[in-house]
C-alpha atoms as one frame of an Amber mdcrd trajectory, in Angstrom:
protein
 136.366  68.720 135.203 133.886  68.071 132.464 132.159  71.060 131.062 128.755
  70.470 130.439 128.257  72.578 126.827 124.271  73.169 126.938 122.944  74.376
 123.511 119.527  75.676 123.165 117.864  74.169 120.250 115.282  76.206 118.414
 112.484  74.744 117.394 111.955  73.915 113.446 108.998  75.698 112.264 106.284
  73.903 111.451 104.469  73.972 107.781 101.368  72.701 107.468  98.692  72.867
 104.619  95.791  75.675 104.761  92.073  74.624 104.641  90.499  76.654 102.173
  87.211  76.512 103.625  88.636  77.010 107.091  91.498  79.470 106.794  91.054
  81.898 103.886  87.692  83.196 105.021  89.657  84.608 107.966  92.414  85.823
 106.156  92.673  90.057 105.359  94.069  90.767 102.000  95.858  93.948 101.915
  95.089  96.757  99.722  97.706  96.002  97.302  96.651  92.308  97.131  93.198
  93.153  96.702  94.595  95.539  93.112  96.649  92.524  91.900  93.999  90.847
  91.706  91.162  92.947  90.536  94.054  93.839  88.023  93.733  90.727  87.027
  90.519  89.623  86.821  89.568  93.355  85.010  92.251  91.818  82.191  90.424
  87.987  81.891  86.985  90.092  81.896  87.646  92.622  79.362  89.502  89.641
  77.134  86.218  87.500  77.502  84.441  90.331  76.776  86.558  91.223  73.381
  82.989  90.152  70.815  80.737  92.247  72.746  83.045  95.330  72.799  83.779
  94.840  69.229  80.229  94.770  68.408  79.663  97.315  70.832  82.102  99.818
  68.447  81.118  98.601  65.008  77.260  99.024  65.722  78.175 102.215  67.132
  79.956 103.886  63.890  78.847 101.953  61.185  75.562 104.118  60.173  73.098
 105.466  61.957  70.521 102.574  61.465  73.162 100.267  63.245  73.847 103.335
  65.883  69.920 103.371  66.907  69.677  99.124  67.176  73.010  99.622  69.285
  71.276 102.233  71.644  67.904  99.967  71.510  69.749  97.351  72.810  70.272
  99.175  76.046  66.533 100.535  75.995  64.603  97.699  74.630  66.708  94.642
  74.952  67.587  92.496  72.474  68.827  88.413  72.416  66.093  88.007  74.787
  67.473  89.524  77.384  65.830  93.414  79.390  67.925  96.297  78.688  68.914
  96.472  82.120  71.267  93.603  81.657  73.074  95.036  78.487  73.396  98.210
  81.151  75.141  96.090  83.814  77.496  94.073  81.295  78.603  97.845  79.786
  78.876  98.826  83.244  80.948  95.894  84.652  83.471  96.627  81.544  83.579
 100.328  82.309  84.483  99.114  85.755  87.249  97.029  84.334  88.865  99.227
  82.145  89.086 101.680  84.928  90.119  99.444  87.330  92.744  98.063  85.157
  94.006 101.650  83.776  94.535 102.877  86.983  95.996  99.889  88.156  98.387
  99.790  85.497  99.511 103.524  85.272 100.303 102.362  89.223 102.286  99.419
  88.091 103.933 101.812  85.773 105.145 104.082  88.713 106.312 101.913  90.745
 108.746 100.676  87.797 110.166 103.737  87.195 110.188 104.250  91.358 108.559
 107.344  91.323 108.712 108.454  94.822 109.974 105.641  97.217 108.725 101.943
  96.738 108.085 100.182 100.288 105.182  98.754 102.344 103.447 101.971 103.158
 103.172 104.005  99.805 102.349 100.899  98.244  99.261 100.507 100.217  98.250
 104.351 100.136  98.628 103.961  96.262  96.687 101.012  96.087  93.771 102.818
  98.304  93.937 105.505  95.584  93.743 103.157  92.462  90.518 101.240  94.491
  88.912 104.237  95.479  89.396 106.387  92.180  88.540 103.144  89.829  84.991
 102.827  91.548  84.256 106.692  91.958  85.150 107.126  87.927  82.886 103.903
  87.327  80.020 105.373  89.375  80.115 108.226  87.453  79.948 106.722  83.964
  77.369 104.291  85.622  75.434 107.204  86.395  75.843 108.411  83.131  74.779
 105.052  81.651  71.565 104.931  84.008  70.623 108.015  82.670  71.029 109.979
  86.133  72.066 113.018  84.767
């Protein structure tokens, strides 16, 4: 008598390339994904942005000539360009330093595992660092805007 010895064979899984036009519009970043990144795109901005915040802090202490062309330049406008824009540039580097100080002090938790490190308090911390990085920026941009 032969024994017949049937093995089920699993399938190999199959890899194939993404479409980027195709596939990562319909893909949902989690919350911690979406701080990794701003994390790192707050870093290449304030980097690129190194001259003007340099100038930004010279203008602003050297006298007080220098202190009231560095406030015109938010009223008035200068390089050809409307105040308005100097407003927005300050105001996307306020949002970056924020964004990439709270990110970091989260980064720095999670090293020293402050409280437990899995799936779920990552993502409730990562909420946190999103929503307190823009509410801090809105307020400063407020500020900046002269709303109060």
């Amino acid at each position: 008598m032969a024994e017949t010895v049937t093995s089920t064979v699993r399938k190999r899984p199959e890899f194939r390339n993404i479409n980027a036009l195709s596939d990562l519009p319909s893909y949902r970043l989690p919350a911690a994904g979406w701080v990794s990144i701003l994390h790192r795109v707050s870093g290449v901005l304030m980097f690129i942005l190194m001259p003007f915040i340099i100038w930004m802090f010279d203008t602003s202490i050297s006298s007080e000539i220098s202190y009231s062309r560095f406030t015109g330049a938010f009223s008035a406008g200068m390089l050809g360009l409307p105040g308005f824009v100097w407003k927005l540039v300050a105001l996307a580097l306020i949002w970056a330093y924020l964004h990439h100080f709270c990110a970091g002090i989260r980064h720095l938790r999670m090293d020293i595992h402050h409280g437990s490190v899995d799936k779920r308090s990552g993502a409730a911390s990562a909420r946190v660092v999103l929503v307190l990085s823009l509410l801090l920026t809105a307020a400063l941009g407020a500020k900046l805007f002269d709303v109060y």
